[in-house]
C-alpha positions in Angstrom: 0.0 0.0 0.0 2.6 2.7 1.0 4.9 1.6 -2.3 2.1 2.2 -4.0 1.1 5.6 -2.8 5.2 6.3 -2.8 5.3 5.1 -6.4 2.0 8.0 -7.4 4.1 10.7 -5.7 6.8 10.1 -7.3 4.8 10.7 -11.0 3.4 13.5 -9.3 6.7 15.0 -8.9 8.3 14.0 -11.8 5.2 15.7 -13.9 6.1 18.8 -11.5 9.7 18.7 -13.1 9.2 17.6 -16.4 6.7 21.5 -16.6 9.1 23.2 -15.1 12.2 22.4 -17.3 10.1 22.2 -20.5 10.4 25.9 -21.8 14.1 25.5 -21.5 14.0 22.5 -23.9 11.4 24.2 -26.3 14.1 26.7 -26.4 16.8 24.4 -26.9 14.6 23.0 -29.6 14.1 26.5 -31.5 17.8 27.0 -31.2 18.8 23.8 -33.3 16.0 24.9 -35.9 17.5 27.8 -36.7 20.9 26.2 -37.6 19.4 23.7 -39.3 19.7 25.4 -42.8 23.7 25.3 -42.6 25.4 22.5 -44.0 26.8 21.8 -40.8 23.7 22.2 -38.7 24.0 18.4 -37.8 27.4 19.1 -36.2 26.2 22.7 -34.5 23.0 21.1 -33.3 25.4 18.0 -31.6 27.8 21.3 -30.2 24.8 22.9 -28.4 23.5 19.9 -27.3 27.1 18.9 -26.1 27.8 22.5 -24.6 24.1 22.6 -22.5 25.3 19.2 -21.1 28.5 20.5 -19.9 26.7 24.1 -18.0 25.6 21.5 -15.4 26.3 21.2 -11.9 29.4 18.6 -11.9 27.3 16.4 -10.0 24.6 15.8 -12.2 26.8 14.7 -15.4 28.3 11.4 -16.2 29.7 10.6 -13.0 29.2 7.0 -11.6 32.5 5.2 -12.8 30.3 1.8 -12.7 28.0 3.1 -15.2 28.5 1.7 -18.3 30.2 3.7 -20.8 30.1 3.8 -24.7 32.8 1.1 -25.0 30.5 -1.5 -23.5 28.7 -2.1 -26.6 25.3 -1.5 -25.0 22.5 -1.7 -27.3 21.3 1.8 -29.2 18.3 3.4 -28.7 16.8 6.1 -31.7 15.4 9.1 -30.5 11.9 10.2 -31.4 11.8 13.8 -32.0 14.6 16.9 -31.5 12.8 18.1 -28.4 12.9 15.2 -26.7 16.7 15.2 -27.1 17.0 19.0 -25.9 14.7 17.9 -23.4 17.1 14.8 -22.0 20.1 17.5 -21.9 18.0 20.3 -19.9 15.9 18.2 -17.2 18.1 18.6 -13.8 19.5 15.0 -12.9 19.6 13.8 -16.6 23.2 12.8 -17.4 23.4 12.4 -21.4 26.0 9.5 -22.8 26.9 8.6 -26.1 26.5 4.7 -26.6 28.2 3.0 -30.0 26.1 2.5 -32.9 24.9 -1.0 -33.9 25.7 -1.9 -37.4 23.5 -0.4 -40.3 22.5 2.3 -37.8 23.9 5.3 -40.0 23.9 8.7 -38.9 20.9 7.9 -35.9 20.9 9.6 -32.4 22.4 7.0 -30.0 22.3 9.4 -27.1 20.8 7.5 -23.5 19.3 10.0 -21.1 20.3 8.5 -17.7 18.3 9.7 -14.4 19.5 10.5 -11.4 18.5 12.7 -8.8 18.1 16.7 -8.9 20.9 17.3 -6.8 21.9 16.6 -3.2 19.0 18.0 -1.6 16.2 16.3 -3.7 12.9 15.5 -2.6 12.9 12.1 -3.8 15.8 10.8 -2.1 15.7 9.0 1.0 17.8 10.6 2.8 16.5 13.9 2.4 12.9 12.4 3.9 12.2 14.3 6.9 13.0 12.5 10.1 9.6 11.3 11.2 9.6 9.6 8.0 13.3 7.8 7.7 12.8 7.2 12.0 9.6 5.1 11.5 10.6 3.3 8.2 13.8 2.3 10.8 11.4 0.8 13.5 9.5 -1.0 10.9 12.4 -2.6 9.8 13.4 -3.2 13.7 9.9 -5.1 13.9 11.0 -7.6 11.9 14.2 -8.3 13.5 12.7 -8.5 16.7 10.0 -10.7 15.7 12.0 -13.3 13.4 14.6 -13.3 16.3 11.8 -14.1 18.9 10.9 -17.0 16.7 14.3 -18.3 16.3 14.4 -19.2 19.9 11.1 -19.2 21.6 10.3 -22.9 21.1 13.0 -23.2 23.9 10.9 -22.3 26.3 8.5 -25.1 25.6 10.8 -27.8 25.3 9.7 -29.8 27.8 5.9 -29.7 26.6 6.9 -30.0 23.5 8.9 -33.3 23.8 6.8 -35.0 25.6 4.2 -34.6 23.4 6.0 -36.1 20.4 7.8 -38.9 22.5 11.5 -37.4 21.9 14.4 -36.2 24.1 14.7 -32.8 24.9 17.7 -33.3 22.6 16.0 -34.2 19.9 12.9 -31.4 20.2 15.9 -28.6 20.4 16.6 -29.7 16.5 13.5 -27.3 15.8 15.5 -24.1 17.2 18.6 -25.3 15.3 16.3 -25.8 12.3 15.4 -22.9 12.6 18.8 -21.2 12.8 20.5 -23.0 9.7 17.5 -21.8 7.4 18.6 -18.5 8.9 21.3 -18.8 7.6 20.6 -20.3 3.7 17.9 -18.0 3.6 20.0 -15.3 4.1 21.8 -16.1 0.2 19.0 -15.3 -1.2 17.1 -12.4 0.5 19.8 -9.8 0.3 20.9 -10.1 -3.0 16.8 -9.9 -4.2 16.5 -7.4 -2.3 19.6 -5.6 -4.4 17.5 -6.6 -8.0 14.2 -6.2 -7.0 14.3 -3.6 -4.1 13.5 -3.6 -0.4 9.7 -3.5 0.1 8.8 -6.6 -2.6 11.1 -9.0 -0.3 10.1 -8.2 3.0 6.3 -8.3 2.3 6.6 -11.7 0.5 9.1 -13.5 2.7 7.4 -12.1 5.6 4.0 -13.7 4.2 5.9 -17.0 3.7 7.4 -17.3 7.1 4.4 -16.3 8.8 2.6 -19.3 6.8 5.0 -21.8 8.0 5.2 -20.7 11.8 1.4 -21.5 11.4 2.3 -25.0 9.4 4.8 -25.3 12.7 2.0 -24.9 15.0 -0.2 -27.5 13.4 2.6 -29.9 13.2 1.2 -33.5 13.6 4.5 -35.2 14.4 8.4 -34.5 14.9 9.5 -34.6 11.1 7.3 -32.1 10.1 7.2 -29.6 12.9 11.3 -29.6 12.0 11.0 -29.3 8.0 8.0 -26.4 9.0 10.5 -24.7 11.4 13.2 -25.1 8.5 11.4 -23.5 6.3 9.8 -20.3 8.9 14.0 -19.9 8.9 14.5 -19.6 5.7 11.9 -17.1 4.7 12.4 -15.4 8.2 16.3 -14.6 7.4 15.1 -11.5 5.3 15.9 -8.1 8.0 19.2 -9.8 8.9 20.5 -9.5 5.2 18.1 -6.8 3.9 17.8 -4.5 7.2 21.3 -2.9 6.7 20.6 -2.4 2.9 17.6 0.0 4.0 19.2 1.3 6.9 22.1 2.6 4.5 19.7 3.4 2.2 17.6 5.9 4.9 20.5 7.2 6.5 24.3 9.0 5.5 27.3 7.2 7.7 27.5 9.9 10.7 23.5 9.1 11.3 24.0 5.7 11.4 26.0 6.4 14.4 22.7 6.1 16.3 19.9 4.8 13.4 21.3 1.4 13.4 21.3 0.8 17.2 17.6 0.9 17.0 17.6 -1.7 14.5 19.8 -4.0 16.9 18.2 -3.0 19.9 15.0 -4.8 18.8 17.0 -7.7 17.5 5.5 -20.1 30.6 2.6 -20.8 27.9 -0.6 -23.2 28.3 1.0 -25.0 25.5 4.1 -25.4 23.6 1.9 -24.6 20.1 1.1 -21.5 21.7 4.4 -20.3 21.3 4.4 -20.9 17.5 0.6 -19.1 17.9 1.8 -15.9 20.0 4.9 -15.3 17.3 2.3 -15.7 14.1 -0.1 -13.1 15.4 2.9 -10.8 16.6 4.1 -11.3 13.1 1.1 -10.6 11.5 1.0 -7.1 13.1 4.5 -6.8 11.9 3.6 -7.5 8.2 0.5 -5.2 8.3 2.7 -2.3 9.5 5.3 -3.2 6.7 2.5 -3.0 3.7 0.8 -0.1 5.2 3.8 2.5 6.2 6.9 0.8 5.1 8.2 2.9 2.0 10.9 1.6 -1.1 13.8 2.9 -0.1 16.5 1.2 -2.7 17.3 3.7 -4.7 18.2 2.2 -8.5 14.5 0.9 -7.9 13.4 4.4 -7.4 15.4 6.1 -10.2 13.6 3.2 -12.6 10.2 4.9 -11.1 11.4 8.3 -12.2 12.6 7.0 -15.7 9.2 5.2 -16.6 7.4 8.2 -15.7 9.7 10.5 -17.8 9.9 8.3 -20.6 5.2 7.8 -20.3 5.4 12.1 -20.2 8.0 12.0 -23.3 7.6 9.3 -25.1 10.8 8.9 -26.0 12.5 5.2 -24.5 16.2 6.8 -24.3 15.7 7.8 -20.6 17.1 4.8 -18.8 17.4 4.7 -14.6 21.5 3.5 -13.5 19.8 -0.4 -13.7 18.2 0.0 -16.5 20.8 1.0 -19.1 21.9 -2.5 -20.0 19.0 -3.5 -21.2 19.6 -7.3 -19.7 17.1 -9.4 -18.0 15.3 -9.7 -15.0 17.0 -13.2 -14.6 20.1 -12.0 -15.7 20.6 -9.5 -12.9 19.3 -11.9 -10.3 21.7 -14.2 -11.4 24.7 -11.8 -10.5 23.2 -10.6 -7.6 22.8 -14.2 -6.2 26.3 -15.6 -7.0 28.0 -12.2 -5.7 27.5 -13.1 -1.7 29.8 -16.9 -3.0 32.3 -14.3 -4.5 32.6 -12.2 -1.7 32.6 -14.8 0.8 35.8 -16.3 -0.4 37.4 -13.6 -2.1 37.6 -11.3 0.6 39.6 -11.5 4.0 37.6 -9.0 6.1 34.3 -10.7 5.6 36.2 -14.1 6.4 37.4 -12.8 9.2 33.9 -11.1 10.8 32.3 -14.0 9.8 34.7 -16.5 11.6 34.4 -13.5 14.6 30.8 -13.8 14.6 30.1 -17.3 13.9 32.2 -18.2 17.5 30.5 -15.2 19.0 27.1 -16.4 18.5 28.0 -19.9 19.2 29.0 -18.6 22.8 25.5 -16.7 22.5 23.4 -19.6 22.2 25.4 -22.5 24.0 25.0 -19.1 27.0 21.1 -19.4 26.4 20.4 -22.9 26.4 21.9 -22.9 30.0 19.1 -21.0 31.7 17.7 -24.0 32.3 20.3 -25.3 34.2 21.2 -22.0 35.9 18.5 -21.0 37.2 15.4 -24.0 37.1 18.0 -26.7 38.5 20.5 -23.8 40.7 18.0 -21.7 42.0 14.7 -23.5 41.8 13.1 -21.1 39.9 9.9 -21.9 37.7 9.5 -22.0 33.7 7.9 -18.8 33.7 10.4 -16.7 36.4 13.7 -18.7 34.4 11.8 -17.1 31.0 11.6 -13.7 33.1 15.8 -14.1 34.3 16.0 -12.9 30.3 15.4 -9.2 31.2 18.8 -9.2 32.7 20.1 -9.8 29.3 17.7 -6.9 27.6 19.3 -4.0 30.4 22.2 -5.2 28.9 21.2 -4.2 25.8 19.6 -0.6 27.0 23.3 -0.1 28.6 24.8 -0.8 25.2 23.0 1.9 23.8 23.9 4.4 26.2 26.9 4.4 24.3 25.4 6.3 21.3 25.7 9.7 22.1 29.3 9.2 23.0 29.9 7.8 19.8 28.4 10.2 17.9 29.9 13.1 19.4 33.3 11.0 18.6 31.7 10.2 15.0 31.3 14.3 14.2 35.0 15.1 15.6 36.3 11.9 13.5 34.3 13.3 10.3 35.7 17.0 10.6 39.1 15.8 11.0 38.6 13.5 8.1 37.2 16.5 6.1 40.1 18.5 6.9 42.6 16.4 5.3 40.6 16.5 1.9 38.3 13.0 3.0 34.5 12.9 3.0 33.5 10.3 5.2 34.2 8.4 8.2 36.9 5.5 7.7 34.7 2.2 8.4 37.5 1.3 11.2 35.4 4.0 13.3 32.3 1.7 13.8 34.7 -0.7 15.6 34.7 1.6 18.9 31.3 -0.5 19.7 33.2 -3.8 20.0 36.1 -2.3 21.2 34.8 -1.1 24.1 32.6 -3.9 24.5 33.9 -7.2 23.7 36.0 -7.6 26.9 32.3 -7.8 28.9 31.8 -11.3 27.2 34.7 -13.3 28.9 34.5 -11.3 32.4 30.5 -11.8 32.2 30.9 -15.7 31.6 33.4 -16.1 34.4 31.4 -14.0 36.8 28.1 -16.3 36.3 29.8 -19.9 36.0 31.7 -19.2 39.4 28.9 -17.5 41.1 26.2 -19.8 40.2 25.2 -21.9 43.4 22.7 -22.3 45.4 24.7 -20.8 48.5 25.2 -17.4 46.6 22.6 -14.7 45.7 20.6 -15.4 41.9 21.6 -12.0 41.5 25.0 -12.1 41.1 24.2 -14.9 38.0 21.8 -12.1 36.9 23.8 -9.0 37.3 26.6 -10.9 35.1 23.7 -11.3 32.5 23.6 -7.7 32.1 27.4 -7.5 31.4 26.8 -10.2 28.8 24.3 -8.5 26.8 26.2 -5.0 26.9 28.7 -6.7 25.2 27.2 -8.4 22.6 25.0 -6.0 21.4 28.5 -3.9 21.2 29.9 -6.4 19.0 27.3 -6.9 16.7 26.7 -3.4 16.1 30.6 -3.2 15.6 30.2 -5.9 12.8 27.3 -5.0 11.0 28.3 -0.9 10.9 31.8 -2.4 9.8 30.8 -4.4 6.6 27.6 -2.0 5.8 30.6 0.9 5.6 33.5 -1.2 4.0 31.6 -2.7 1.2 28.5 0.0 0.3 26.3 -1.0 -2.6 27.3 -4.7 -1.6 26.2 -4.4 2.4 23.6 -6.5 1.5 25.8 -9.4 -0.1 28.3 -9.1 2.3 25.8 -9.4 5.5 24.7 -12.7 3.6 27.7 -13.9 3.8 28.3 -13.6 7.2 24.8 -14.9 8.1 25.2 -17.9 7.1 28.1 -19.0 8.4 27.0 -17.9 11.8 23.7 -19.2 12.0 24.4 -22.5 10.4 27.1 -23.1 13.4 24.6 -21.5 15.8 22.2 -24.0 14.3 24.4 -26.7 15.4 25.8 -25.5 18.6 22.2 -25.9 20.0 22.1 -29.5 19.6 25.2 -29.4 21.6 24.7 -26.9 24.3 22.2 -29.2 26.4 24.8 -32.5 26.4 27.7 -30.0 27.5 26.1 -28.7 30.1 24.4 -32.3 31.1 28.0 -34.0 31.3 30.4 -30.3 32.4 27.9 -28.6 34.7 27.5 -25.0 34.3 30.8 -23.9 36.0 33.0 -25.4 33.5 30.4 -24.6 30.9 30.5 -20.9 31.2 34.7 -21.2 32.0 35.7 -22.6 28.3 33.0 -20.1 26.6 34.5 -17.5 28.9 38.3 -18.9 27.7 36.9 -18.9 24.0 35.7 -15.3 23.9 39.0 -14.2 25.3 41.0 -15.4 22.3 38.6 -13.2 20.4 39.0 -9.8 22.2 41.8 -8.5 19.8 39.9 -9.0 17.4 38.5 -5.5 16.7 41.5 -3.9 17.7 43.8 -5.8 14.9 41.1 -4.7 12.2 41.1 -1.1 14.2 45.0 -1.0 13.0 45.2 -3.0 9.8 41.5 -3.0 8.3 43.0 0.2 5.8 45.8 -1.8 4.6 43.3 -4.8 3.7 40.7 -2.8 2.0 43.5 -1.3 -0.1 44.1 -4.8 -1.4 40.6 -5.5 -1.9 38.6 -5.5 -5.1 35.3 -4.8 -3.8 35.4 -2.6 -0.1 35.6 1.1 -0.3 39.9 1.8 -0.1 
């Protein structure tokens, strides 16, 4: 619904423009007339043309180096009258290319119009939307994440019901979560780089639908094999905000307000019956998805720029205007093809996505081995029921709150790190600046997982277990912010592909780390537990600092980050 009223303003606009820029082209237009009696008119007419082009703004001319230029051999297109050329080289935001002529062509315009925005400080770009409008796009898409995340691991909290009724193992019934988690994770492959062919919006409304059906299937499960194919499958079409969130977050916001819009995104990252669980997270969902198709707007911007061009080219009839991902004239398939074998390229191509992946996939393997020892800690420790050990999770969310308080330190840091920048002749902030997150809060993992595996008995206070709970979840949330701010700045256009890369490595181990969290803390206990997860995240505490140093010298080297 809101792409649709989105996709109506933007004709309304574009009309708006193509008025107010028409007398200059009639003009143009009148101008070549009059030369056309000299034998050289053809030439004159291409110099005016050529010179009209060059009066504007720097900005708004040829200027993408990944556009494709005249030596690519893209296919012509004939222009249908002389005002519609004039036209294509007065409208603000046009740039004008020559493209080579096909054989037999003769002496026939090949000119492509291609449309951008007006300038810096147009309308129809998203990050000139006001506030109100880019803030509430940003908790739609924080919606999601919470609510796929809350479905990744709620069945936990009805394992037992949920085991007994099919006449399985706890074990066994946990395979749903990891389910779950590794169709995270292939899901992931897929949604981002959609989301970079198609745009935002399409994806998250359909894979949203598709999960939602599935938690549903989940819930109506008649027997163990199919509750675990159903979960499976709620991953896979679930995965969507993890891959597609930081797309649209870059997309709404420029680098020093991502300082504190993306937190918001991460921030948001004892039933009757255990198919309540899976009936709780479909009707949360389905308020999710109504808010998505209601309010949520496009935000990718070569989808956008295709909007303006089919409007110009229904008000002008002429087919030369062409949006960026347009102009190659190639297929639907044959740009989902490279947008779905790019995440593969990236992942083992390039070291600093090998690395945060390997960073992350250990990290949330300490996450989820942590969570699965509630239980344990606190039911079995402490005594405390299903529904207060479900409750023992808030610790984990002040955590979270206390991570955040962070923001306005960093973004007082971001603007000091962005004049100096600008002040040497840069113009943004070096993506080694979104690692102050992790940096400050990585070394709360280890000290948190020590303080809870040695204070954990029944002799001292449940409050020292849940005042380590809070360290723990500060430094998470530090980290992944870290990450994700890290690959979203390093790689640009390709956030999306790179996220998926690093999705699914994690959540596939994460998947399978759940199978194996109950047995370790069955046959270890929870002291030694928590001490080799605590030892584990150690080794990883240098981690953001070695990228703090070195990450310039490896994007130098690399053929896709931002150098």
């Amino acid at each position: 619904m809101q792409s649709i009223l989105q996709y109506r303003r933007f004709g309304r606009h574009v009309q708006k423009q193509y008025e107010r820029d028409q007398g200059k082209a009639q003009a143009l237009h009148v101008k070549d007339d009059g030369a056309e009696s000299s034998s050289s008119s053809s030439a004159s007419n291409d110099r005016d043309i050529e010179k009209s082009a060059s009066d504007k703004p720097t900005h708004l001319r040829n200027a993408e180096e990944d556009v494709p230029t005249a030596s690519e051999q893209l296919p012509p297109l004939t222009p249908k009258v002389t005002t519609g050329t004039a036209l294509g080289t007065t409208l603000t935001g046009i740039s004008v290319r020559d493209r080579t002529k096909s054989k037999g062509e003769g002496d026939s315009d090949t000119r492509v119009f291609v449309v951008g925005y007006e300038g810096p400080d147009d309308v129809l770009n998203p990050h000139n939307w006001s506030k109100v409008t880019r803030i509430g796009a940003t908790v739609n898409i924080a919606f999601i994440g919470w609510i796929v995340g809350f479905a990744s691991s709620v069945d936990s909290a009805a394992l037992k019901q949920a085991s007994a009724e099919f006449g399985v193992s706890e074990v066994t019934e946990s395979l749903a979560t990891g389910l779950f988690l590794i169709g995270f994770g292939v899901g992931a492959l897929f949604a981002g780089p959609v989301s970079e062919t198609v745009g935002r919006n399409p994806v998250y409304i359909a894979t949203l639908t598709l999960y939602m059906i599935f938690i549903m299937a989940s819930g109506l499960a008649p027997n163990i094999g199919s509750q675990f194919v159903f979960r499976f499958i709620a991953g896979l079409f679930g995965a969507t905000p993890l891959t597609c969130a930081g797309g649209s977050i870059s997309d709404l916001w420029d680098p020093l307000e991502r300082v504190y819009a993306f937190p918001v995104f991460a921030n948001a990252a004892g039933l009757v019956s255990w198919r309540w669980t899976e009936w709780v997270t479909l009707i949360i969902s389905g308020l999710v998805l109504a808010l998505v198709i209601l309010f949520q707007p496009e935000t990718y911007a070569p989808v956008l720029l295709a909007w303006k061009s089919k409007k110009l080219r229904e008000l002008t009839g002429d087919e030369r205007f062409k949006a960026e991902i347009e102009i190659r004239d190639e297929s639907f398939a044959t740009r989902l093809g490279h947008s779905l074998y790019r995440p593969f390229v990236l992942t083992f191509t390039e070291p600093i996505i090998v690395s945060i992946a390997l960073y992350l996939t250990v990290i949330y393997i300490i996450l989820f081995t942590f969570l699965n020892g509630y239980t344990f800690i606190f039911t079995e420790t402490y005594g405390f029921s299903e529904g207060i050990t479900g409750l023992s999770f808030i610790g984990i969310g002040i955590g979270l709150c206390l991570a955040s308080c962070l923001v306005p330190v960093m973004y007082i840091w971001a603007k000091r790190a962005l004049a100096k920048a600008e002040a040497q002749g840069g113009s943004r902030l070096p993506p080694e600046f979104r690692l102050w997150f992790a940096m400050l809060g990585a070394p709360a993992i280890p000290i948190s997982l020590l303080w809870m595996g040695w204070t954990t008995y029944p002799s001292i206070s449940y409050w020292s277990p849940l005042a380590a709970s809070v360290l723990f979840g500060y430094g998470i949330l530090c980290v992944f912010i870290s990450s994700y701010q890290y690959l979203i700045d390093g790689y640009e256009k390709y956030a999306a592909s790179a996220l998926a890369s690093v999705t699914l490595i994690r959540y596939v181990a994460a998947g399978g780390m759940v199978e194996v969290a109950i047995p370790f803390y069955k046959n270890l206990g929870v002291h030694w537990t928590l001490t080799i997860l605590a030892c584990l995240s150690a080794l990883l505490v240098p981690v953001p600092y070695l990228f703090y140093l070195y990450g310039p010298k490896i994007r130098k080297r690399s053929k896709h980050a931002v150098a």
